[in-house]
C-alpha positions in Angstrom: 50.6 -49.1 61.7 50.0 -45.8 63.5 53.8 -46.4 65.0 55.4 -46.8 61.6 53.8 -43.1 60.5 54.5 -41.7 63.7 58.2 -42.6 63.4 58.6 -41.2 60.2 57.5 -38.3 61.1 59.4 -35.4 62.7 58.8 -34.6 66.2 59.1 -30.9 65.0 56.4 -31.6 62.3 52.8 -30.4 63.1 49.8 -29.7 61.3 48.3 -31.3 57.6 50.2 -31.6 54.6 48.4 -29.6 51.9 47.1 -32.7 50.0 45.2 -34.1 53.8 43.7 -30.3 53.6 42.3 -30.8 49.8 41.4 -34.5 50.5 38.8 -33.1 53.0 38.0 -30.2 51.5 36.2 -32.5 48.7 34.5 -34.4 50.4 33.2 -31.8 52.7 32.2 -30.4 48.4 30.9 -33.6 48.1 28.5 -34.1 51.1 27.4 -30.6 50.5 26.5 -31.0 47.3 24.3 -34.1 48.5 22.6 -32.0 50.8 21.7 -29.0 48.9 20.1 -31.6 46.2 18.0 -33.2 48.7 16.9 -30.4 50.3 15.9 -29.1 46.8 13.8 -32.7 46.4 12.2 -32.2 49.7 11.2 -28.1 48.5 9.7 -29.5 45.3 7.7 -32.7 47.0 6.3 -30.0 49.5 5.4 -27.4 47.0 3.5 -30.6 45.0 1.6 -31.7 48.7 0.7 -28.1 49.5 -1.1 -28.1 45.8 -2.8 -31.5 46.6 -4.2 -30.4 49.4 -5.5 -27.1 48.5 -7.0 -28.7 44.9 -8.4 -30.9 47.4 -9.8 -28.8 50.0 -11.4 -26.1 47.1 -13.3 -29.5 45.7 -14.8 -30.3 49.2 -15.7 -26.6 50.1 -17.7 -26.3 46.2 -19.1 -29.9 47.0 -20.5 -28.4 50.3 -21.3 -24.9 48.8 -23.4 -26.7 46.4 -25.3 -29.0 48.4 -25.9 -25.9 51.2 -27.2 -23.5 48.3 -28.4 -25.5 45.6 -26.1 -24.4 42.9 -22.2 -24.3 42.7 -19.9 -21.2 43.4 -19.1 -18.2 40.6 -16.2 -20.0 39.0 -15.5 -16.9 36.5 -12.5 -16.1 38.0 -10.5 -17.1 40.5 -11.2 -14.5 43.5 -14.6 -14.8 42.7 -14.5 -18.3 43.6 -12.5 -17.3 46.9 -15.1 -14.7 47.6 -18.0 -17.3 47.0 -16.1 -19.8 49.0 -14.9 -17.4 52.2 -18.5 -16.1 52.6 -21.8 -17.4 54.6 -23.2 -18.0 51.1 -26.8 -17.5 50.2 -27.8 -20.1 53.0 -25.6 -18.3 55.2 -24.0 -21.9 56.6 -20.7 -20.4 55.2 -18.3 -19.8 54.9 -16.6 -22.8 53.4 -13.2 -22.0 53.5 -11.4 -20.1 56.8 -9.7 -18.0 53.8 -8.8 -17.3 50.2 -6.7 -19.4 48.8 -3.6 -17.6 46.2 -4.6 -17.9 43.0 -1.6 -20.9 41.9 -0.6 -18.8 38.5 -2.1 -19.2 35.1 -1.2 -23.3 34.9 -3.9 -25.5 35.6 -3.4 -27.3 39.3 -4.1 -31.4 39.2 -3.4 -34.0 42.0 -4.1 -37.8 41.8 -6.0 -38.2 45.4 -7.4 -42.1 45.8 -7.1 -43.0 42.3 -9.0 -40.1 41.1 -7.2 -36.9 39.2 -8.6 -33.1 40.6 -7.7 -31.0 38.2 -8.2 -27.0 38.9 -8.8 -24.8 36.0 -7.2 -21.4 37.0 -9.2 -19.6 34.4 -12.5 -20.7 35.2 -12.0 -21.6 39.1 -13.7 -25.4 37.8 -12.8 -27.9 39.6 -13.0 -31.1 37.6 -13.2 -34.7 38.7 -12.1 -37.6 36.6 -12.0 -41.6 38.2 
């Protein structure tokens, strides 16, 4: 096969034919494209994991704040929470958290961890539980 397109082709002739050029220059389109939206899939999953784990994490450190001090955190806003949760506390066994955490914007945070939903109420700083 290679024989038959070799003879019809000029031993002066060299380089691609302007068609051979566009042929791979969409399909190189093509496999970009694919990457750039799957790269944008993987950004959005992370962006959702980070969230799961912080709702998380903020629900274990007021689970421990509250069994340390006898009563939950300020939850009035949101860096009064961080400041309850990223100092030695009343009991001084703090703090509970190595530092604040950003405060994720005015939509509340939720996560489905084990079959149970954490949702974070930015307002309040409430962390609520629901099986």
């Amino acid at each position: 096969m290679m024989q038959l397109i070799w003879k019809h082709m000029r031993k002066d002739q060299k380089g691609f034919t302007l068609v051979e050029l566009l042929v791979v220059v969409v399909i190189l389109g093509i496999l970009a494209t694919l990457a750039v939206q799957t790269l944008g899939d993987r950004t959005t999953q992370a962006k959702k994991a980070k969230a799961d784990a912080n709702v998380r994490m903020i629900n274990s450190a007021i689970e421990i704040f509250t069994i340390d001090n006898g009563v939950g955190p300020s939850k009035t806003t949101w860096s009064a929470l961080m400041s309850d949760l990223t100092s030695a506390g009343a009991s001084g066994k703090g703090p509970y958290l190595r530092s604040a955490i950003g405060s994720p914007g005015s939509a509340n945070v939720s996560a489905t961890i084990d079959g149970h939903t954490y949702t974070l109420d930015t307002t309040t700083g409430i962390v609520t539980v629901t099986p």
